[in-house]
PDB file with one MODEL, atoms N, CA, C and O in Angstrom:
MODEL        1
ATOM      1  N   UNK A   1       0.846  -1.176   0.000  1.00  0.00           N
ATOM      2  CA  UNK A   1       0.000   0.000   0.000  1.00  0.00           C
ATOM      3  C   UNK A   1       0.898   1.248   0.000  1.00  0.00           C
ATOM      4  O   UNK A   1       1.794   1.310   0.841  1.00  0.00           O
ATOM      5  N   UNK A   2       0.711   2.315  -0.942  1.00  0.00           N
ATOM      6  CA  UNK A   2       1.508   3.321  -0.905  1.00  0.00           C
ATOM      7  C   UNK A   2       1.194   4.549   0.368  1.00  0.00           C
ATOM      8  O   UNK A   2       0.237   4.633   1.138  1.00  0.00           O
ATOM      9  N   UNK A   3       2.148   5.233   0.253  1.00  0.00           N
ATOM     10  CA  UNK A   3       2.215   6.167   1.583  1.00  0.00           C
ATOM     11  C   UNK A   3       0.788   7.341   1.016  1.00  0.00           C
ATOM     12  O   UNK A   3       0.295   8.072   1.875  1.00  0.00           O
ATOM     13  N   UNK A   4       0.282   7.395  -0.357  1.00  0.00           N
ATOM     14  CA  UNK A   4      -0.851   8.182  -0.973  1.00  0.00           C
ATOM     15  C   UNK A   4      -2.004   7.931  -0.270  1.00  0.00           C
ATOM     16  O   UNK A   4      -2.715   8.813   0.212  1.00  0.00           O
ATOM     17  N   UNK A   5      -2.287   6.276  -0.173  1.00  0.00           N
ATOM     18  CA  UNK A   5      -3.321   5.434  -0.150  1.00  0.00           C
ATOM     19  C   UNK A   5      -3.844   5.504   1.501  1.00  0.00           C
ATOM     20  O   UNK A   5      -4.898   5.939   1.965  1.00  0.00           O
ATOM     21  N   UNK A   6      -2.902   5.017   2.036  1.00  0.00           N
ATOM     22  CA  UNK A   6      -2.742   5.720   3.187  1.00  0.00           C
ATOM     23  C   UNK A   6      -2.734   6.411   3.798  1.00  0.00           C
ATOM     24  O   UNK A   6      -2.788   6.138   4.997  1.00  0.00           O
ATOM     25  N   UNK A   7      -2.640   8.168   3.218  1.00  0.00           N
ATOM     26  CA  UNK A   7      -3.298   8.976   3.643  1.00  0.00           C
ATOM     27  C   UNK A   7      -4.832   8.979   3.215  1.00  0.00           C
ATOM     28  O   UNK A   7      -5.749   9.560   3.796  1.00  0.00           O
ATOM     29  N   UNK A   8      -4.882   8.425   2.399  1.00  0.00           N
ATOM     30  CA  UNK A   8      -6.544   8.772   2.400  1.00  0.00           C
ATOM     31  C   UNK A   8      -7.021   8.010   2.944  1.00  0.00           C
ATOM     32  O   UNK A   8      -8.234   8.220   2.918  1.00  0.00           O
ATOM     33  N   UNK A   9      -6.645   6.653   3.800  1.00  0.00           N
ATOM     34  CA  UNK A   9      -7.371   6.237   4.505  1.00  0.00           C
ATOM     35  C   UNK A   9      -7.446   6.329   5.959  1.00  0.00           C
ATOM     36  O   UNK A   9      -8.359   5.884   6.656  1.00  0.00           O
ATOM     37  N   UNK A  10      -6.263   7.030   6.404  1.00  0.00           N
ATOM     38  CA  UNK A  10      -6.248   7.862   7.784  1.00  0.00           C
ATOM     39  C   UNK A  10      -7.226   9.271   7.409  1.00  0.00           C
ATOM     40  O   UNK A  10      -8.147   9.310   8.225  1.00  0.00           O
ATOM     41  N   UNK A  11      -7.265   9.889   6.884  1.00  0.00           N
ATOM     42  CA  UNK A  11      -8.060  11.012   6.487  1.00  0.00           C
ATOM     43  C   UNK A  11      -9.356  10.720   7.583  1.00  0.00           C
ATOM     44  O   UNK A  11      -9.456  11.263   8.683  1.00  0.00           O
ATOM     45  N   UNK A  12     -10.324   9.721   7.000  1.00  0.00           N
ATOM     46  CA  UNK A  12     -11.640  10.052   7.714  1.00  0.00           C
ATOM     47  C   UNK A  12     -11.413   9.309   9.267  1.00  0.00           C
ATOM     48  O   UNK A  12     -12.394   9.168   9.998  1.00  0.00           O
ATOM     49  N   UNK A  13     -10.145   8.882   9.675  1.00  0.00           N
ATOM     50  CA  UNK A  13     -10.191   8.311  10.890  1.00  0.00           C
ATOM     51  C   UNK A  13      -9.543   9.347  12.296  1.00  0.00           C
ATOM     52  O   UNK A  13      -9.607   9.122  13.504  1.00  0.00           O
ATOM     53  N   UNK A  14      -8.999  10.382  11.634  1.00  0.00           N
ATOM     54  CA  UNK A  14      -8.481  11.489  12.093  1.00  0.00           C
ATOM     55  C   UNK A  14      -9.302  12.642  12.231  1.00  0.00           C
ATOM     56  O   UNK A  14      -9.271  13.486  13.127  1.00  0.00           O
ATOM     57  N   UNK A  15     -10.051  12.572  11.218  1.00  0.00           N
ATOM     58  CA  UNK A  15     -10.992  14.052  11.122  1.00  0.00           C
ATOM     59  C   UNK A  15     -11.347  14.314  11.948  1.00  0.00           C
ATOM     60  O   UNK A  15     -11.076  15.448  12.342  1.00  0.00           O
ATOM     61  N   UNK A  16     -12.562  13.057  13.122  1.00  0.00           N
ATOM     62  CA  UNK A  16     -12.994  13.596  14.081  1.00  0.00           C
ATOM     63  C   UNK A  16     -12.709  14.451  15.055  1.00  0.00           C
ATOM     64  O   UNK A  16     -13.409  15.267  15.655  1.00  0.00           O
ATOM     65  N   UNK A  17     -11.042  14.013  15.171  1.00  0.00           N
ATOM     66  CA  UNK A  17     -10.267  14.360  16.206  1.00  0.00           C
ATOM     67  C   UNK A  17      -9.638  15.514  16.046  1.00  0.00           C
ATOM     68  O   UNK A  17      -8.879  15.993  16.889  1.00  0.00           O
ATOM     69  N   UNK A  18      -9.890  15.983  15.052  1.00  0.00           N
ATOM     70  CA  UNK A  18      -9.314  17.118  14.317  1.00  0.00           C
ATOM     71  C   UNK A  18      -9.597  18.528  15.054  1.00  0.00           C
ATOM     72  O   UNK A  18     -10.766  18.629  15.426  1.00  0.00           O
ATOM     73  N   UNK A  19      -8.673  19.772  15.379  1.00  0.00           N
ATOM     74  CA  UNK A  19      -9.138  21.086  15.860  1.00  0.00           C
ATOM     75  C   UNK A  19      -9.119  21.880  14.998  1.00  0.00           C
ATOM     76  O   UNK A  19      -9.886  22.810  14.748  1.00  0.00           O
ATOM     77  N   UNK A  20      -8.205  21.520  14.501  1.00  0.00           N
ATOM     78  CA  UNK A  20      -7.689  22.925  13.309  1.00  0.00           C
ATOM     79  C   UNK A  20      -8.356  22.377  12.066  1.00  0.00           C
ATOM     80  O   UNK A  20      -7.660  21.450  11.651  1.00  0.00           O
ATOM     81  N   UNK A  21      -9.357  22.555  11.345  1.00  0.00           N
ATOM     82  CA  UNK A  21      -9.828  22.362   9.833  1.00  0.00           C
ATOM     83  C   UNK A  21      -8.883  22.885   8.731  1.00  0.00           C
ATOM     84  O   UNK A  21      -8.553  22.186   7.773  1.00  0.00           O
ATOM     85  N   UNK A  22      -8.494  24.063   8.905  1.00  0.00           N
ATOM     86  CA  UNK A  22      -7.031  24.436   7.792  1.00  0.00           C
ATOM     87  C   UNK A  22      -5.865  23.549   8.137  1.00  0.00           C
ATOM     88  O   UNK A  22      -5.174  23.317   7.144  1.00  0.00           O
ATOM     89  N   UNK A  23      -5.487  23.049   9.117  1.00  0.00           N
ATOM     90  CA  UNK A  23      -3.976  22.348   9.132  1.00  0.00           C
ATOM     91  C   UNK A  23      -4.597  20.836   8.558  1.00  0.00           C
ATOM     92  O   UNK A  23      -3.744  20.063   8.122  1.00  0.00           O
ATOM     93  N   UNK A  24      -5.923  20.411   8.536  1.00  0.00           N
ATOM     94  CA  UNK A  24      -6.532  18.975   8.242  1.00  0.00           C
ATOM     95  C   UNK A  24      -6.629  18.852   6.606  1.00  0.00           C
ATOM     96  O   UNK A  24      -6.501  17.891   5.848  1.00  0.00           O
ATOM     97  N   UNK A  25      -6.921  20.303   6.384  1.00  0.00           N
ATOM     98  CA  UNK A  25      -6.869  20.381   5.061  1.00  0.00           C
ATOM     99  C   UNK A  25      -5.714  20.321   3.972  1.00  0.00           C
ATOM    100  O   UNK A  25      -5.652  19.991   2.787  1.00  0.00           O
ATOM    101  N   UNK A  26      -4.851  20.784   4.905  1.00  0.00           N
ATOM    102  CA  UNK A  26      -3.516  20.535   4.557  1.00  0.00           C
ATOM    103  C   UNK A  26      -2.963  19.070   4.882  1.00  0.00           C
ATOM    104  O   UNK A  26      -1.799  19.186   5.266  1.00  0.00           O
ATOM    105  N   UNK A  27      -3.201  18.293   4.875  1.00  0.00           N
ATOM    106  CA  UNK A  27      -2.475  17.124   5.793  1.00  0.00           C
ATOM    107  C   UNK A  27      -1.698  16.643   4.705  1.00  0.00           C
ATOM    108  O   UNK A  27      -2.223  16.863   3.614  1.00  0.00           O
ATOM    109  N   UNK A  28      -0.511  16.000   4.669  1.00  0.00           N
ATOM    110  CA  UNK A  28       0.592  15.488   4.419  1.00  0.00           C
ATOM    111  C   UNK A  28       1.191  14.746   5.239  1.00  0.00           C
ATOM    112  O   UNK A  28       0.721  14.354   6.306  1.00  0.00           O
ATOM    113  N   UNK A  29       2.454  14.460   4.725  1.00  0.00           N
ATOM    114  CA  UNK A  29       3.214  13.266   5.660  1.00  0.00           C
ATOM    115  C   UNK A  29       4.025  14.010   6.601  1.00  0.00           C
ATOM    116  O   UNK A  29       4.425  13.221   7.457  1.00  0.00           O
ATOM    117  N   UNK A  30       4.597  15.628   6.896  1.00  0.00           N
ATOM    118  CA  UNK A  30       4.621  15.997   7.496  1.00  0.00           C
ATOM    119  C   UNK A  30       4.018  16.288   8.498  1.00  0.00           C
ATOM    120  O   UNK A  30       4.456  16.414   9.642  1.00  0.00           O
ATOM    121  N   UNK A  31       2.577  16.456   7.961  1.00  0.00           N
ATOM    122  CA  UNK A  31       1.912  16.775   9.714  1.00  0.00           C
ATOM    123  C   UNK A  31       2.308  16.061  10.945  1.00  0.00           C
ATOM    124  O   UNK A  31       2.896  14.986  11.051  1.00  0.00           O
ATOM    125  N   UNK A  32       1.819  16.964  11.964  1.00  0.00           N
ATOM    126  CA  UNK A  32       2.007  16.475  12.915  1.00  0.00           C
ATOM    127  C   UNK A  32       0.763  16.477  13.699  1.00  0.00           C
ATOM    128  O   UNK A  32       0.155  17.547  13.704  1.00  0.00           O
ATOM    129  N   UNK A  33       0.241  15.461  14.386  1.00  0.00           N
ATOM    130  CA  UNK A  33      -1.086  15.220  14.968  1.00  0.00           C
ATOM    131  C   UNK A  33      -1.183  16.329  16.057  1.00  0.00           C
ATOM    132  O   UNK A  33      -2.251  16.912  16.246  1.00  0.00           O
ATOM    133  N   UNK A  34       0.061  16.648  16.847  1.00  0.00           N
ATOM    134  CA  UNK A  34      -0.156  16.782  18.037  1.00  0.00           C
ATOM    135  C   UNK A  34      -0.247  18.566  17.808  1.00  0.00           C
ATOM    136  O   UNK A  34      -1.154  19.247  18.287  1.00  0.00           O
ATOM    137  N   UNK A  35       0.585  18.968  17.201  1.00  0.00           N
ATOM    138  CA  UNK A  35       1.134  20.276  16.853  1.00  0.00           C
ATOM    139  C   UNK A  35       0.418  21.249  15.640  1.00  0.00           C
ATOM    140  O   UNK A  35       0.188  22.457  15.575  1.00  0.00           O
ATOM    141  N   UNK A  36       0.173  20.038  14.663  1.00  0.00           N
ATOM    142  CA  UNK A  36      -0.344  20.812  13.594  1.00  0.00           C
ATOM    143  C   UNK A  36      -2.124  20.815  13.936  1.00  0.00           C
ATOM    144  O   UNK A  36      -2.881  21.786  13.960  1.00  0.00           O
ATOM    145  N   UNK A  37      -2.348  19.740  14.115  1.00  0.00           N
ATOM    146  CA  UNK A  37      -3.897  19.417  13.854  1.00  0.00           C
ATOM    147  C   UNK A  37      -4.772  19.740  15.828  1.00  0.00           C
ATOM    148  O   UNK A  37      -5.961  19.861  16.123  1.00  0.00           O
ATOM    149  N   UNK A  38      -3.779  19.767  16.539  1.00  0.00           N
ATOM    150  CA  UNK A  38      -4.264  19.977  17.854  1.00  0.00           C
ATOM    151  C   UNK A  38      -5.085  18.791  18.777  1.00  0.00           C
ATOM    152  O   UNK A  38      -5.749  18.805  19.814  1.00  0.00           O
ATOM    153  N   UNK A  39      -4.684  17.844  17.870  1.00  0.00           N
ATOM    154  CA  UNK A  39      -5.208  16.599  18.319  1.00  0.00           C
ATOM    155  C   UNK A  39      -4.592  16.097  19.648  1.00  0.00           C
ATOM    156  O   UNK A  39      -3.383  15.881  19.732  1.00  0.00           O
ATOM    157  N   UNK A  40      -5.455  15.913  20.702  1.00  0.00           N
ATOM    158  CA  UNK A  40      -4.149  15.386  22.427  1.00  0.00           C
ATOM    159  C   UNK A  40      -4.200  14.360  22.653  1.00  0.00           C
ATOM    160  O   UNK A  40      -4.926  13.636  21.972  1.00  0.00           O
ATOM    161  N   UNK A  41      -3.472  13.866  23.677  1.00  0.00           N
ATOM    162  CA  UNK A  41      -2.915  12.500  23.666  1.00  0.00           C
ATOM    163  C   UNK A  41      -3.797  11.398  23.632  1.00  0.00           C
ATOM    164  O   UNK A  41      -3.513  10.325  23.101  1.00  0.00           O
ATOM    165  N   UNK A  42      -5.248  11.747  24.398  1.00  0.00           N
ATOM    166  CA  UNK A  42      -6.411  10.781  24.645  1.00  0.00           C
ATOM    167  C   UNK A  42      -6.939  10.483  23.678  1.00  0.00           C
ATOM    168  O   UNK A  42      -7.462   9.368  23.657  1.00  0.00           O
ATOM    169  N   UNK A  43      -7.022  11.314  22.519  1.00  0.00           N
ATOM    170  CA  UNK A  43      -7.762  11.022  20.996  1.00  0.00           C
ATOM    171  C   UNK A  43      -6.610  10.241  20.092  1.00  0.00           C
ATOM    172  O   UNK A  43      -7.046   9.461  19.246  1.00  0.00           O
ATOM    173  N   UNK A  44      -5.290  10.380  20.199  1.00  0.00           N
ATOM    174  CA  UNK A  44      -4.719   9.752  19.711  1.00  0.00           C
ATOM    175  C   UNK A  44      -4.478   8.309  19.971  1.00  0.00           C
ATOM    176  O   UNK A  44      -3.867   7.552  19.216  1.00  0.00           O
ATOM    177  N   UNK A  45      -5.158   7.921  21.410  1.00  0.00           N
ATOM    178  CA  UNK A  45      -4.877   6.693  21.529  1.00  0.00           C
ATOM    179  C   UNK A  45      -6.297   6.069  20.470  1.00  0.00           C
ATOM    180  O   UNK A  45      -6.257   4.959  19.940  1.00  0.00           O
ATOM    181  N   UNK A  46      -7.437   6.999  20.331  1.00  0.00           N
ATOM    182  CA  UNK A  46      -8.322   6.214  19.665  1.00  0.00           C
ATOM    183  C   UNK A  46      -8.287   6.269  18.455  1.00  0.00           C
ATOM    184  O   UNK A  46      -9.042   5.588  17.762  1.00  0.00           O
ATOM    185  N   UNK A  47      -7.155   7.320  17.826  1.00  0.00           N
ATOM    186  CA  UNK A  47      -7.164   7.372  16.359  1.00  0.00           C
ATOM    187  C   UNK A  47      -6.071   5.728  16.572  1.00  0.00           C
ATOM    188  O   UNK A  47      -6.539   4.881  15.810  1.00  0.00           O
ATOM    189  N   UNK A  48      -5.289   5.367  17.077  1.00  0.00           N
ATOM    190  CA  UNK A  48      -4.570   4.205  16.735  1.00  0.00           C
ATOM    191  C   UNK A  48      -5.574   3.021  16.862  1.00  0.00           C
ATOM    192  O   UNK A  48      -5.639   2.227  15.923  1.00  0.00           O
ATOM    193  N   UNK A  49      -6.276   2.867  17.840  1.00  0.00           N
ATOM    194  CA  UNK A  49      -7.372   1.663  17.677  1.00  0.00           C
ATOM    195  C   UNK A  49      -8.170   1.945  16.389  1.00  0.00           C
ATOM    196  O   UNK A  49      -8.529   0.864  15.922  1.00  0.00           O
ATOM    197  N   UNK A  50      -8.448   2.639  15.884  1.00  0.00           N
ATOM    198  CA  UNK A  50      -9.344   3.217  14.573  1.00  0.00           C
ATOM    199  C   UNK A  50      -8.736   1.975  13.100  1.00  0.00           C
ATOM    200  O   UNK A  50      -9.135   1.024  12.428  1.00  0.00           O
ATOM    201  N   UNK A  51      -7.119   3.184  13.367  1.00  0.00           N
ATOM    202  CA  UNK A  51      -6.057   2.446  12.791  1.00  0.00           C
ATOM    203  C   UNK A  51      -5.870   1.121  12.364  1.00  0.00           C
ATOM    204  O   UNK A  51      -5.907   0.668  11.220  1.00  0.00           O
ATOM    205  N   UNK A  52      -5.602   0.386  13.772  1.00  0.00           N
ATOM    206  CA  UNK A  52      -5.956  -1.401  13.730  1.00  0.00           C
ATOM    207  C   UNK A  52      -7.271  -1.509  12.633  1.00  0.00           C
ATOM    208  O   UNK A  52      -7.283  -1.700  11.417  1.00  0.00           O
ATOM    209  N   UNK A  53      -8.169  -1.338  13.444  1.00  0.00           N
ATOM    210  CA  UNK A  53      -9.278  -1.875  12.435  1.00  0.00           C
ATOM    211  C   UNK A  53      -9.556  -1.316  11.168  1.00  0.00           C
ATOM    212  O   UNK A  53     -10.407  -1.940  10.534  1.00  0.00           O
ATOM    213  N   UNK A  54      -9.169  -0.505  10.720  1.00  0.00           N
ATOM    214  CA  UNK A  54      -9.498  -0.097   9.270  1.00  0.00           C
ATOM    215  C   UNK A  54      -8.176  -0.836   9.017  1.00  0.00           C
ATOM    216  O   UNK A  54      -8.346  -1.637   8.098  1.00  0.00           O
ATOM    217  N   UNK A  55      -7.408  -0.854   9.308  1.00  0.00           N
ATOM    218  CA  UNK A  55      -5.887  -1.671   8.241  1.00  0.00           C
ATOM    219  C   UNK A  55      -6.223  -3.131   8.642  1.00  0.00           C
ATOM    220  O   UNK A  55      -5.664  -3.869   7.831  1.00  0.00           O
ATOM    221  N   UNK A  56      -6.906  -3.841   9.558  1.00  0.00           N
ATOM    222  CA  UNK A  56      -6.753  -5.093  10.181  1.00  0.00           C
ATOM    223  C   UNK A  56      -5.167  -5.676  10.317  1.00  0.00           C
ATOM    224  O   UNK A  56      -4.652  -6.652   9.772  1.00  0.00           O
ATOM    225  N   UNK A  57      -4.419  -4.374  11.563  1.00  0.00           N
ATOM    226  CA  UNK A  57      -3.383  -4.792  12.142  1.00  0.00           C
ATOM    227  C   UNK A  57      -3.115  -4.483  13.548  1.00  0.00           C
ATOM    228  O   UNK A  57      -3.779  -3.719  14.248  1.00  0.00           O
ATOM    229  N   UNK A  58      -1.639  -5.432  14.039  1.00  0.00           N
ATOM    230  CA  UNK A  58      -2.255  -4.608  15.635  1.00  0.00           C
ATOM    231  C   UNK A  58      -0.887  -3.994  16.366  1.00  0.00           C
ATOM    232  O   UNK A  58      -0.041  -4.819  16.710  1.00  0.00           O
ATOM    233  N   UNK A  59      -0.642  -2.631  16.608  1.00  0.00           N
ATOM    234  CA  UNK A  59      -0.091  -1.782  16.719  1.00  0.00           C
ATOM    235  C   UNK A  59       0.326  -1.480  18.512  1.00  0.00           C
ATOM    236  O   UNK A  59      -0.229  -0.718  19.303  1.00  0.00           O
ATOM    237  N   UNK A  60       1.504  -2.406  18.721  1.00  0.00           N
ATOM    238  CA  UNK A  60       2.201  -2.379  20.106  1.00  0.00           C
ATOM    239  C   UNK A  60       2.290  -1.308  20.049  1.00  0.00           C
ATOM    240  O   UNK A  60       2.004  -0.532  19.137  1.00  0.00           O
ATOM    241  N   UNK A  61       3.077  -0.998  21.921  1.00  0.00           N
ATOM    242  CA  UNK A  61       3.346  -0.126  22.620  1.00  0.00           C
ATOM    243  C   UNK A  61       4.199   1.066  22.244  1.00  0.00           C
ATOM    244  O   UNK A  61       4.054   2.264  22.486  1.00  0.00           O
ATOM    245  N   UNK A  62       5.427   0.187  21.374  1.00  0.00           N
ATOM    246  CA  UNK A  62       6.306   1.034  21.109  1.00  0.00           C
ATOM    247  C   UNK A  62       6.092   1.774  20.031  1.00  0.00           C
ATOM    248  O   UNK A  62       6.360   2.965  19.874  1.00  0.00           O
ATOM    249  N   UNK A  63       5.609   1.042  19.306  1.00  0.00           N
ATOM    250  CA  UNK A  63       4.983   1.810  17.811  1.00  0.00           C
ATOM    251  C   UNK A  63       4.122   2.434  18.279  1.00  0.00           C
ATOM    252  O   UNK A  63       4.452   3.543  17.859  1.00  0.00           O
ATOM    253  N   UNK A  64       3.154   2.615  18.898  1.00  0.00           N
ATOM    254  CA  UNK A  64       1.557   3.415  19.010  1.00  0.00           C
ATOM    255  C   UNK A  64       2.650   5.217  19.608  1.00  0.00           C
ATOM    256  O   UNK A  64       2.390   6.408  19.441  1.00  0.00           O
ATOM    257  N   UNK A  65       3.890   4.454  20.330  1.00  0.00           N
ATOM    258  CA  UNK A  65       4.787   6.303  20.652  1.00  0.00           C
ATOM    259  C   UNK A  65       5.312   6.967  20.082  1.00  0.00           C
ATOM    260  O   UNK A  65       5.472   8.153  20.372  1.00  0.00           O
ATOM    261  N   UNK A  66       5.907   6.185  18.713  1.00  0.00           N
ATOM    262  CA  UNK A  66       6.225   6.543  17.170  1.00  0.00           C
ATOM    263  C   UNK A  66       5.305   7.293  16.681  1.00  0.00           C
ATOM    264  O   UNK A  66       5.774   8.117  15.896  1.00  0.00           O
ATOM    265  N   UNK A  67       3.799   7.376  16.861  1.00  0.00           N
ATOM    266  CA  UNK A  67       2.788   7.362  15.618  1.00  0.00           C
ATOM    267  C   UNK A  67       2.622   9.072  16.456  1.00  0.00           C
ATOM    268  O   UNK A  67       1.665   9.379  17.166  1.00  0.00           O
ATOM    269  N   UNK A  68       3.331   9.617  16.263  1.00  0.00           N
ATOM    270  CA  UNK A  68       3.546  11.465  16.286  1.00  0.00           C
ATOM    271  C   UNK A  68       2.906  12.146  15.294  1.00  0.00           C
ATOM    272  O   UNK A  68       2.397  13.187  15.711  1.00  0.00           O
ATOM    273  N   UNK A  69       2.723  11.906  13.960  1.00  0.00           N
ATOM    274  CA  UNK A  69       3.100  12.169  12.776  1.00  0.00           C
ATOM    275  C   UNK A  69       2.410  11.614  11.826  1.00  0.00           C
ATOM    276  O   UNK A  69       1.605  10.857  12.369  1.00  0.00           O
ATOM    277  N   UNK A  70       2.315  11.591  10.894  1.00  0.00           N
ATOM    278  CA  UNK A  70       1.461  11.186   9.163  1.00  0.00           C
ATOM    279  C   UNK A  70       2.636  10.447   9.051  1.00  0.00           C
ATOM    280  O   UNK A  70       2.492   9.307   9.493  1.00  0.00           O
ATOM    281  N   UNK A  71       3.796  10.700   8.600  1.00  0.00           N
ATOM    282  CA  UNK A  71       5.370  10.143   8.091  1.00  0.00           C
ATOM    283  C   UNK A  71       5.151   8.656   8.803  1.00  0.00           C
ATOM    284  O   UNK A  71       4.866   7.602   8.235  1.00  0.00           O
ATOM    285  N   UNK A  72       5.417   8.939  10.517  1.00  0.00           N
ATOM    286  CA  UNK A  72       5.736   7.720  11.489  1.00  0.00           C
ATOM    287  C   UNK A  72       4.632   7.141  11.377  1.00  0.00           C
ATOM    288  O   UNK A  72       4.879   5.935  11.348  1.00  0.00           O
ATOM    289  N   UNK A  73       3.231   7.366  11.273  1.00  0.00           N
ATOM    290  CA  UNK A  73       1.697   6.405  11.175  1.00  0.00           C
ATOM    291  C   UNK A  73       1.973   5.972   9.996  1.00  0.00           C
ATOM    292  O   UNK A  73       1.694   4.774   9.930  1.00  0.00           O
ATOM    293  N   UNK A  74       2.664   6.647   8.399  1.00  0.00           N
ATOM    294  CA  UNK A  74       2.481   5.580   7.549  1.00  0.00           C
ATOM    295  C   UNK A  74       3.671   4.458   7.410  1.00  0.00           C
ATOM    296  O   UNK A  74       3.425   3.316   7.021  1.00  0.00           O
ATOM    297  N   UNK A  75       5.091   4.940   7.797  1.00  0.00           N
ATOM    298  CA  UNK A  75       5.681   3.707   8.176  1.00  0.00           C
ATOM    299  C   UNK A  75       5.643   2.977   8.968  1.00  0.00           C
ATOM    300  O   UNK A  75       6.535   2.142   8.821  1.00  0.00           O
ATOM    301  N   UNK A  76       4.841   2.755  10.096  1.00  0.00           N
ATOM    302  CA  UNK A  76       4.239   1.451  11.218  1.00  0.00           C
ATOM    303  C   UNK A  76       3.398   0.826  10.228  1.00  0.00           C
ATOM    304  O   UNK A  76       3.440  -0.398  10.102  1.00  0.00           O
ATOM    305  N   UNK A  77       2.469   1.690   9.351  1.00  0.00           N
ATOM    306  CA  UNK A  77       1.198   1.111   8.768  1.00  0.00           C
ATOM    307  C   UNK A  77       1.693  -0.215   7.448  1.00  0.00           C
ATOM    308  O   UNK A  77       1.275  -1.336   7.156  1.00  0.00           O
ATOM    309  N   UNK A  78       2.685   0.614   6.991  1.00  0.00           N
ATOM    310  CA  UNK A  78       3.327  -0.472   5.883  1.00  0.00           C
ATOM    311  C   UNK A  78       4.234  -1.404   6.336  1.00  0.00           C
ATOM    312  O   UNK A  78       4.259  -2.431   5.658  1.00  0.00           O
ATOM    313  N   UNK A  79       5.166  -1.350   7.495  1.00  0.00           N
ATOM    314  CA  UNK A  79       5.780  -2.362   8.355  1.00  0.00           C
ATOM    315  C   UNK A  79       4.477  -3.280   8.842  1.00  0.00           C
ATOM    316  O   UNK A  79       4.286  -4.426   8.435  1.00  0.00           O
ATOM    317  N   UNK A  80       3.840  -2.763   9.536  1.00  0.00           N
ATOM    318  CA  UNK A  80       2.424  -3.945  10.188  1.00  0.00           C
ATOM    319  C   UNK A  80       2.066  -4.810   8.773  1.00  0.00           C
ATOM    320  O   UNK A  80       2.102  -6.040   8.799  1.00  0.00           O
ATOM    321  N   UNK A  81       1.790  -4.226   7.795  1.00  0.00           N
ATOM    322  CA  UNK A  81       0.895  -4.873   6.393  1.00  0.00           C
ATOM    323  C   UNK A  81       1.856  -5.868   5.801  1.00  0.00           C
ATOM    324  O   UNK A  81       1.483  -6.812   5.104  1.00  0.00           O
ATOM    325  N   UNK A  82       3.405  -5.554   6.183  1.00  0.00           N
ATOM    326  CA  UNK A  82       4.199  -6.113   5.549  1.00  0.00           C
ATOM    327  C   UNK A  82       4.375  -7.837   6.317  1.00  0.00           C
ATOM    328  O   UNK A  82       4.712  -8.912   5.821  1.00  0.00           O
ATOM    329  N   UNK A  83       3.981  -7.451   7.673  1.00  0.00           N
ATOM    330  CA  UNK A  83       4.179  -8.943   8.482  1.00  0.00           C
ATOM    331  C   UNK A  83       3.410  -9.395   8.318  1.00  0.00           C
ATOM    332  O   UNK A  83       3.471 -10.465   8.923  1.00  0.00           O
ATOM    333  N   UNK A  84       2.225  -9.269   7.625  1.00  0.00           N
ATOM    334  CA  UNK A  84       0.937  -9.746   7.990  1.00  0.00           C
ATOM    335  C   UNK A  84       1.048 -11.299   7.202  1.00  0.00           C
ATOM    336  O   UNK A  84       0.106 -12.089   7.260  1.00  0.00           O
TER     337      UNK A  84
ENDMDL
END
């Protein structure tokens, strides 16, 4: 799955959680969840369960502290798909 595809399928799993509508609109692999989009730590744990189930993978401890970012969520996302 490409890093494209992947954003569009984090897109509607993020939105909710979303503060800023201009930085969402902008989203790229730069963003940053925490900084750009104003998203806090408690919503991010549910954008990663979201995650699991729309990719059907399952995303340890250490990776879920990685997932800062669009960049770091789509390389866990293609590492997870890759073990599968």
């Amino acid at each position: 799955m490409t890093a494209e595809e992947i954003i569009e399928k984090l897109k509607p799993i993020v939105k909710p959680f979303v503060k800023d509508e201009d930085a969402f609109n902008q989203l790229d692999a730069k963003t940053d969840f925490i900084t750009d989009l104003n998203i806090n730590s408690a919503n991010l744990v549910d954008i990663v369960l979201d995650v699991e189930d729309a990719f059907g993978i399952v995303i340890d401890n250490a990776s879920m502290e990685k997932m800062l970012n669009v960049e770091n969520t789509i390389a866990i996302i293609q590492t997870k798909l890759a073990e599968k």
